[in-house]
C-alpha positions in Angstrom: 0.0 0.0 0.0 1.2 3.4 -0.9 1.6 5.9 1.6 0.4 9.2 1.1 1.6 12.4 2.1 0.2 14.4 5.2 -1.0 16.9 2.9 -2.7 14.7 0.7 -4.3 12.8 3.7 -5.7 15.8 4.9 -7.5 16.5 1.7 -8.4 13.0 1.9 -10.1 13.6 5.7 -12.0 17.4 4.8 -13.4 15.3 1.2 -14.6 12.2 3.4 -15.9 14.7 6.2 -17.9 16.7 3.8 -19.8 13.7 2.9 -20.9 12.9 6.4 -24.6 14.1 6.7 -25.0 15.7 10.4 -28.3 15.5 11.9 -30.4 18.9 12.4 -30.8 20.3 16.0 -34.6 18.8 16.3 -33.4 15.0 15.9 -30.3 15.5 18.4 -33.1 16.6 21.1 -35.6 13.6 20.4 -32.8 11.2 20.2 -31.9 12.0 23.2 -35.0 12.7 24.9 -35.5 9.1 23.8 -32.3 7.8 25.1 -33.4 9.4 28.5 -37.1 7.9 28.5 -35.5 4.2 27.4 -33.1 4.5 30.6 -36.2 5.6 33.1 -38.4 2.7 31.4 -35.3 0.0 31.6 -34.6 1.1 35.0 -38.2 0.8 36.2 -38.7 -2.3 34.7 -35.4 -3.7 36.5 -36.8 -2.1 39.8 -40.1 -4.2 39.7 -38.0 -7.4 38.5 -35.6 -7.7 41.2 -38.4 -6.5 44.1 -40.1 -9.8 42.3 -37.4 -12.0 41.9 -36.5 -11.2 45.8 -40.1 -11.9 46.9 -40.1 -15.2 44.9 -36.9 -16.0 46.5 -38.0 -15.2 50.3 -40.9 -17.4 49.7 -39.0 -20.2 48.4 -36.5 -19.6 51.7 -39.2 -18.9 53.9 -37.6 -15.7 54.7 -40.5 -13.4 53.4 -43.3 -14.5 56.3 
């Protein structure tokens, strides 16, 4: 493989940059505020699992009377 100068690899890295399509300021904020609601609704969910899992377990131990 031929190696390239670091003036050619520069103009290499702006042509391959300009190609990238950024996402607008309105789908950074959902994404996020989706990202966000995913953690509360995965957290919750994990919550009510292990209070259920525990019961299930102090009931099998006879801990839980």
């Amino acid at each position: 493989m031929a190696k390239t100068s670091p003036f050619e690899f520069l103009q290499q890295v702006r042509a391959e940059a300009a190609k990238v399509t950024w996402p607008t300021r309105k789908e950074t904020l959902v994404t996020t505020a989706m990202v966000f609601l995913m953690a509360v609704v995965a957290s919750i969910f994990f919550l009510f699992t292990d209070m259920i899992i525990r019961w299930v377990i102090g009931l099998v131990l006879g801990i839980g009377r």
